[in-house]
GULUM-58289 format. One record per atom (N, C-alpha, C, CB): residue number from 1; atom name; x, y, z. Coordinates in pm, 1 decimal, padded with zeros to 6 digits. Atoms other than C-alpha are relative to their C-alpha. Glycine has a CB too. Layout:
N
     i   at         c1         c2         c3
   NUM   CA          X          Y          Z
...
//
This chain:
86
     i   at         c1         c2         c3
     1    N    00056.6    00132.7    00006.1
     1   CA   -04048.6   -02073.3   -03130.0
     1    C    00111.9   -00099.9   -00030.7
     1   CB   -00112.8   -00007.2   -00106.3
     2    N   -00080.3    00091.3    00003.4
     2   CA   -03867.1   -02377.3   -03093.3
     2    C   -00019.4   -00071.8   -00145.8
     2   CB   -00020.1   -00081.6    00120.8
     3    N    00032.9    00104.4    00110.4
     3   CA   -03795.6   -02623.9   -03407.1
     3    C   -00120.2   -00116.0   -00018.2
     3   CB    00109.7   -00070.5   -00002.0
     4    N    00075.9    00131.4   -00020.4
     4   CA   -03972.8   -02881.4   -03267.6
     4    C   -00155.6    00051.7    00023.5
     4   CB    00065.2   -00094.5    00140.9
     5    N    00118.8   -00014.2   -00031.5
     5   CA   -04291.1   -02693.0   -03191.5
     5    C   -00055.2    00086.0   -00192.8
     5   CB   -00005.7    00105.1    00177.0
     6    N    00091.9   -00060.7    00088.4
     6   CA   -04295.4   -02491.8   -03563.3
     6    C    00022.9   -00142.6   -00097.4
     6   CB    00043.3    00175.6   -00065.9
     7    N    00004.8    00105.1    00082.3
     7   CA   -04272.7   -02881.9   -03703.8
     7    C   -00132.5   -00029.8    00038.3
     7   CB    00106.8   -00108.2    00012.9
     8    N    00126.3    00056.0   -00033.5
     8   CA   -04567.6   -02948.8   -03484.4
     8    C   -00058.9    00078.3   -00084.3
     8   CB   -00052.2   -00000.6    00141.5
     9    N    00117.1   -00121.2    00105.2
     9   CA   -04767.5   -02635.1   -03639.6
     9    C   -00040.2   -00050.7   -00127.5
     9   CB    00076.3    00158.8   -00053.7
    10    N   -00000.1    00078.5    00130.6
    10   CA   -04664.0   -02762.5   -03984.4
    10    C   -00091.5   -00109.1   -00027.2
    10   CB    00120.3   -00055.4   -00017.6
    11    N    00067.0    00113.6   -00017.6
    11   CA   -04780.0   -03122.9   -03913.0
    11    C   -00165.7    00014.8    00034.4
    11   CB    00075.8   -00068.9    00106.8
    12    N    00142.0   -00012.4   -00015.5
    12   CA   -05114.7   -02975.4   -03790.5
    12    C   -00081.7    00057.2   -00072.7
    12   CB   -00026.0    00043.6    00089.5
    13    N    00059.4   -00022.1    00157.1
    13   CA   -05188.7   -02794.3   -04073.0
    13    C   -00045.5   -00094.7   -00088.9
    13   CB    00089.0    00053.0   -00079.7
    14    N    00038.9    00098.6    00154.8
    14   CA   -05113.7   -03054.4   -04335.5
    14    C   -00096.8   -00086.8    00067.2
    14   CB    00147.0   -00111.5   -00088.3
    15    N    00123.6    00113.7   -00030.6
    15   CA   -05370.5   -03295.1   -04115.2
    15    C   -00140.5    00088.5   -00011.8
    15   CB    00013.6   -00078.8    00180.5
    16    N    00130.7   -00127.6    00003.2
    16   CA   -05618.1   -02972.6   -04102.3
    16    C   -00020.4   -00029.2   -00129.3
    16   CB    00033.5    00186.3    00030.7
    17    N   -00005.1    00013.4    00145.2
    17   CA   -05566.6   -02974.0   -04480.3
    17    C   -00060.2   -00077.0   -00081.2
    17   CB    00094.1   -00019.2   -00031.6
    18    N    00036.2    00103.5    00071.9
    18   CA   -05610.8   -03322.0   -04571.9
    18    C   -00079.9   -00040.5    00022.8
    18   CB    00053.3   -00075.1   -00013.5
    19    N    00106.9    00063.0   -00060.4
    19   CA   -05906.8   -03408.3   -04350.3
    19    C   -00118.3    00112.6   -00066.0
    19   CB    00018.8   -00013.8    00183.6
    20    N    00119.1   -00008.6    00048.9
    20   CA   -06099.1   -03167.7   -04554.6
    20    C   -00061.6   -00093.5   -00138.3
    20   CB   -00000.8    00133.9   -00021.0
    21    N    00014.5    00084.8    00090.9
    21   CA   -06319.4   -03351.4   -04783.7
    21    C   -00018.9    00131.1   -00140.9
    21   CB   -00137.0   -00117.2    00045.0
    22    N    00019.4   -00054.6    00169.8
    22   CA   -06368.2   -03286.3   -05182.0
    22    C   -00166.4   -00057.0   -00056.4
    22   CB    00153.4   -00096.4   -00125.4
    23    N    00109.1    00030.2    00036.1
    23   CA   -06711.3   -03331.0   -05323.7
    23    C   -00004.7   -00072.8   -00152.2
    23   CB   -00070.8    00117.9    00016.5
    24    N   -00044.3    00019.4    00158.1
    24   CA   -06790.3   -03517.8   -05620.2
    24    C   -00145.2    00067.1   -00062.9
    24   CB    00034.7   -00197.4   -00056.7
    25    N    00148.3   -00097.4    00103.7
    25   CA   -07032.9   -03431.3   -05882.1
    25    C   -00069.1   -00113.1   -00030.2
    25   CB    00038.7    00100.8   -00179.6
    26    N    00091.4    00103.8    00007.1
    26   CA   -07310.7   -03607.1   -06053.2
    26    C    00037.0   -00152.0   -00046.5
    26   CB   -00093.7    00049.5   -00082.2
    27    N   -00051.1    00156.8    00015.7
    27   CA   -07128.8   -03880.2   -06184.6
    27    C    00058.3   -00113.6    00064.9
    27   CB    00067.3   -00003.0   -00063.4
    28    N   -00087.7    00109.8   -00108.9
    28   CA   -06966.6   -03983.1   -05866.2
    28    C    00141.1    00016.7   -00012.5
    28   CB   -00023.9   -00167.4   -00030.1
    29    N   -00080.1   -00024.2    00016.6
    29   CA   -06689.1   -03870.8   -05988.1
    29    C    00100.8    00150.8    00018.3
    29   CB   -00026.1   -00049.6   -00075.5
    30    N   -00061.0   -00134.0   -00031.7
    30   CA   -06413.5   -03573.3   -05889.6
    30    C    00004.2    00096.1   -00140.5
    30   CB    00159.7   -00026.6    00062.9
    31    N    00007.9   -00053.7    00152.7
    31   CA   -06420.0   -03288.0   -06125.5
    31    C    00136.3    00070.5    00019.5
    31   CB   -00147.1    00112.9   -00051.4
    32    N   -00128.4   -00094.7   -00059.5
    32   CA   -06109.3   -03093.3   -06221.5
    32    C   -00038.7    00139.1   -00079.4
    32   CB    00185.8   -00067.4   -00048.8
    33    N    00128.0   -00178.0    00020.9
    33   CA   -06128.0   -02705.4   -06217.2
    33    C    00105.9    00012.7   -00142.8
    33   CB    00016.6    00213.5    00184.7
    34    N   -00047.5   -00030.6    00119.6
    34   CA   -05995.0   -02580.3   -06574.4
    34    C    00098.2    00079.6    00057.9
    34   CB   -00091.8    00058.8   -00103.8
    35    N   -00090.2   -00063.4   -00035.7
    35   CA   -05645.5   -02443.4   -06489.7
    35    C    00051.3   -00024.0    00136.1
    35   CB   -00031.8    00109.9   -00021.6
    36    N    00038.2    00047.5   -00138.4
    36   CA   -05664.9   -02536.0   -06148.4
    36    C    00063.7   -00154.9    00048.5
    36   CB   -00167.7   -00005.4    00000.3
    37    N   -00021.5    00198.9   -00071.8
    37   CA   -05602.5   -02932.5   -06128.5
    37    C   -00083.6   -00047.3    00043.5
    37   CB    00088.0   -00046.9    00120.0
    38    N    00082.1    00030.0   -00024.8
    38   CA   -05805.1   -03112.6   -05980.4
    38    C   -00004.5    00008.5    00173.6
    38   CB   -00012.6   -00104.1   -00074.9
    39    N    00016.4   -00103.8   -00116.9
    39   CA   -05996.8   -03017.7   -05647.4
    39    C    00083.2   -00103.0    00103.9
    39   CB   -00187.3    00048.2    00050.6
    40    N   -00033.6    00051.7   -00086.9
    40   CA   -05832.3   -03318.6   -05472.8
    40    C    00171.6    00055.1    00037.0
    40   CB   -00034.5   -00138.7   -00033.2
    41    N   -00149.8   -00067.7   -00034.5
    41   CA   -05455.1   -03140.5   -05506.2
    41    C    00001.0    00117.5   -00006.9
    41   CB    00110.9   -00031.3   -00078.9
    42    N   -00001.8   -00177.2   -00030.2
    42   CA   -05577.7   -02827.4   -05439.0
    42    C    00068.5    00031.9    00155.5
    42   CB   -00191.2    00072.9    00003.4
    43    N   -00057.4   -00010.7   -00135.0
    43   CA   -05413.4   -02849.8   -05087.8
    43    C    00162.1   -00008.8   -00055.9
    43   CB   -00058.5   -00135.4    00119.8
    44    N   -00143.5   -00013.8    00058.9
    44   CA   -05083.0   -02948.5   -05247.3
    44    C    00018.5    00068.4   -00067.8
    44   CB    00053.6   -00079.7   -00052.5
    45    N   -00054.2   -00148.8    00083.4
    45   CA   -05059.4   -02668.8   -05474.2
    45    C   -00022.5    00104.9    00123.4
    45   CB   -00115.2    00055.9   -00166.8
    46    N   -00003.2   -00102.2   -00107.4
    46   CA   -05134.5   -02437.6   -05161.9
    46    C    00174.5   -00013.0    00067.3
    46   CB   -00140.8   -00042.9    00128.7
    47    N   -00116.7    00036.8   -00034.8
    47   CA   -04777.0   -02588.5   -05039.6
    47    C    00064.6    00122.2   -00056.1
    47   CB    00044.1   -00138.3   -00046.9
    48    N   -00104.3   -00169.4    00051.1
    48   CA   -04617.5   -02264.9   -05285.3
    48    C    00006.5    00081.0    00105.3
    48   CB   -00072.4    00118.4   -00128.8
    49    N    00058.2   -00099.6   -00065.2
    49   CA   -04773.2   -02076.1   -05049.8
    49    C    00151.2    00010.3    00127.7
    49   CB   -00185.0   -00049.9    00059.1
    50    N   -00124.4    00004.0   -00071.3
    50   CA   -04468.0   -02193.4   -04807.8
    50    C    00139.5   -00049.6   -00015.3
    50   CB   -00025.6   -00044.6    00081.5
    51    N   -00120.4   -00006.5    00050.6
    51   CA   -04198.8   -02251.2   -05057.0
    51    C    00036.5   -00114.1   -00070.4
    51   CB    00084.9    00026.8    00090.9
    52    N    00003.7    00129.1    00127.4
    52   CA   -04229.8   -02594.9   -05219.0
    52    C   -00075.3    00029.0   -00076.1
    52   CB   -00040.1   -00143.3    00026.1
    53    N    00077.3    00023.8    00200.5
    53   CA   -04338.0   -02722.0   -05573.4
    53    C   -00132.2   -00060.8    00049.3
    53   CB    00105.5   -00157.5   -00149.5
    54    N    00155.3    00076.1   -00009.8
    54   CA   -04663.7   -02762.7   -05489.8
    54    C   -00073.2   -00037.0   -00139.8
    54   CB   -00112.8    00107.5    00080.1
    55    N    00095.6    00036.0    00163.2
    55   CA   -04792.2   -02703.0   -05850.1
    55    C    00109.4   -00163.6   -00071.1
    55   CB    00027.1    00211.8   -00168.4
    56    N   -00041.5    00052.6    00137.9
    56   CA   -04536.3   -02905.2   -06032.0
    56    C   -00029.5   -00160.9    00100.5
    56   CB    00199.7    00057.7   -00084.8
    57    N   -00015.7    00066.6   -00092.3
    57   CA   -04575.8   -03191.4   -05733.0
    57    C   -00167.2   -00012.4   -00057.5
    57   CB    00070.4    00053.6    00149.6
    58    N    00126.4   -00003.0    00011.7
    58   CA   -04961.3   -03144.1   -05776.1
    58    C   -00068.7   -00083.9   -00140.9
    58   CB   -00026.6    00146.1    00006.6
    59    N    00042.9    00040.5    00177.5
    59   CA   -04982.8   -03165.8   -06198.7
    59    C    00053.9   -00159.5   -00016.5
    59   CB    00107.7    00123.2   -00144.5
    60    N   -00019.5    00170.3    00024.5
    60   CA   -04813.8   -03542.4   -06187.3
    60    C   -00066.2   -00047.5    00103.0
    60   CB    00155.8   -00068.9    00001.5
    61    N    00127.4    00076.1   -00053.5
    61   CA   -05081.8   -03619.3   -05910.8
    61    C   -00079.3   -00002.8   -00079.4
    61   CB   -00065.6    00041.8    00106.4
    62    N    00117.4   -00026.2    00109.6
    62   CA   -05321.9   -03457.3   -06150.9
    62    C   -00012.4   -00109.0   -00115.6
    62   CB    00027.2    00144.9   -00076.1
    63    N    00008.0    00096.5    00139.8
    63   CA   -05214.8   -03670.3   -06439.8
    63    C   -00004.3   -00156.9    00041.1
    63   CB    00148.7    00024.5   -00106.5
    64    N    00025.8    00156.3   -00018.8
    64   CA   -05198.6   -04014.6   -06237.0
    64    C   -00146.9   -00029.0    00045.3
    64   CB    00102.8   -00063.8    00115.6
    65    N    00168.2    00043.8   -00052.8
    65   CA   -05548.5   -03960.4   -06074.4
    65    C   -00072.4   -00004.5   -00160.7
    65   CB   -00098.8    00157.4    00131.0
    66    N    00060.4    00038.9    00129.1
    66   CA   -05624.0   -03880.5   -06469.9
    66    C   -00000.8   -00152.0   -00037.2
    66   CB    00072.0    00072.7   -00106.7
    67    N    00006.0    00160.1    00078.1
    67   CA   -05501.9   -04245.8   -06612.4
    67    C   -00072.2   -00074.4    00016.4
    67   CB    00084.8   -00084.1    00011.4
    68    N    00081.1    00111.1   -00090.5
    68   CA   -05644.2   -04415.7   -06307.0
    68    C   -00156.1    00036.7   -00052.9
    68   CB    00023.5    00024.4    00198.6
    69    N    00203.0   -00029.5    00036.4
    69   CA   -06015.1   -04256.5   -06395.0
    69    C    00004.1   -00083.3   -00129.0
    69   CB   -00077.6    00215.1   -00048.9
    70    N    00003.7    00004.9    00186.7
    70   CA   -05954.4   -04319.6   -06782.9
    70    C   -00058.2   -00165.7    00026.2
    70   CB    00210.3    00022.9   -00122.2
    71    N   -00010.8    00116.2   -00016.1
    71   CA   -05821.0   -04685.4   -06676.0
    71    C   -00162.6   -00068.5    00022.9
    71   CB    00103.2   -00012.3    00111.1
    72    N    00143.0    00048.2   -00048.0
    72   CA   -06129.9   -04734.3   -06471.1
    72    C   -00118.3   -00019.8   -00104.7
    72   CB   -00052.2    00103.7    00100.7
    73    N    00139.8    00001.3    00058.5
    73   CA   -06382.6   -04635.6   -06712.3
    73    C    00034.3   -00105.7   -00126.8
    73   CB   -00062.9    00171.4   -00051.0
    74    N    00005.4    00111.2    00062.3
    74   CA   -06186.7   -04897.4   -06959.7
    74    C   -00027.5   -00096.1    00009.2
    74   CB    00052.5   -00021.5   -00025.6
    75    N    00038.8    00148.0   -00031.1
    75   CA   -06233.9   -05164.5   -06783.1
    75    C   -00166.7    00021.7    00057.5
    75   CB    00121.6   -00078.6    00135.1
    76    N    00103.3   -00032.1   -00007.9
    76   CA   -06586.4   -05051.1   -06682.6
    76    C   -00047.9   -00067.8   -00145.0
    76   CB   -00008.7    00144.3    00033.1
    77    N    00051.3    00028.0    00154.2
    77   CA   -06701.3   -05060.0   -07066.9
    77    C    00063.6   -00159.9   -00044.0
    77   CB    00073.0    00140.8   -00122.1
    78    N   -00040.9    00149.8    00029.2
    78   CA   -06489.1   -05427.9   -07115.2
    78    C   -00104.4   -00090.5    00118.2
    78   CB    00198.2   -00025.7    00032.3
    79    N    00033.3    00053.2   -00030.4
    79   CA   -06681.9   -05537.6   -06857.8
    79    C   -00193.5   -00019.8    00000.8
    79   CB    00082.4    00014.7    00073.1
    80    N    00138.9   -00038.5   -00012.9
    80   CA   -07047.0   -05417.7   -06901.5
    80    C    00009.6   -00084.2   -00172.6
    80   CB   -00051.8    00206.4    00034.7
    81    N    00033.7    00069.1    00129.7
    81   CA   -06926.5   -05545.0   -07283.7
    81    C   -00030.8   -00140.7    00027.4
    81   CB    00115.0    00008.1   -00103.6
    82    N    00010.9    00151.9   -00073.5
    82   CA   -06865.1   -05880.9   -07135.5
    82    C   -00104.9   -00071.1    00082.0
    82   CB    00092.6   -00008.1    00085.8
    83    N    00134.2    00008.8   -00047.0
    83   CA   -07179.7   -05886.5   -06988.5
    83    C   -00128.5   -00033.3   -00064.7
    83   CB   -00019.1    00098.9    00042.2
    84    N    00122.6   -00003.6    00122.6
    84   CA   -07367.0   -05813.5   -07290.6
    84    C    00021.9   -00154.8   -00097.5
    84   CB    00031.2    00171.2   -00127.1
    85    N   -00037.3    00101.0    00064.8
    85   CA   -07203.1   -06073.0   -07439.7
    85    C   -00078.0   -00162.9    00051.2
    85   CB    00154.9    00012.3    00016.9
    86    N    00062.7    00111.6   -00050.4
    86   CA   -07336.0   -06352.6   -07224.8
    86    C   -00137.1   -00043.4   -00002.5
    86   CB    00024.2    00001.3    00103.4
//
């Protein structure tokens, strides 16, 4: 196989990959699996599988999709306060 055709392969994978969806749960929100990460970088930790850092690449996704939720639900509660307030 040529270079150029096992880049295509590659490339068709990771779009196979990413076009599956993730479900959320009852809150509307993604859950993460205990040990695991969360189910949305479960495709990027599969990456080991062909020789990159998928995990360690994965766990600082893991922890920015964390802040961003946290973030969210702060300003959620400032604003439902701000509400009450009026």
């Amino acid at each position: 196989m040529r270079p150029i055709e096992n880049l295509l392969c590659i490339a068709s994978l990771a779009a196979l990959l990413a076009a599956c969806g993730v479900p959320e749960d009852e809150s509307g929100k993604r859950k993460s699996l205990a040990g695991e990460g969360r189910e949305e970088t479960s495709t990027i930790r599969n990456a080991e599988n062909i020789g990159y850092g998928g995990n360690a690449i994965a766990d600082k996704v893991d922890g920015a999709l964390d802040a961003n939720d946290h973030r969210v639900d702060e300003l959620n509660k400032q604003l439902d306060a701000a509400g009450q307030a009026n």
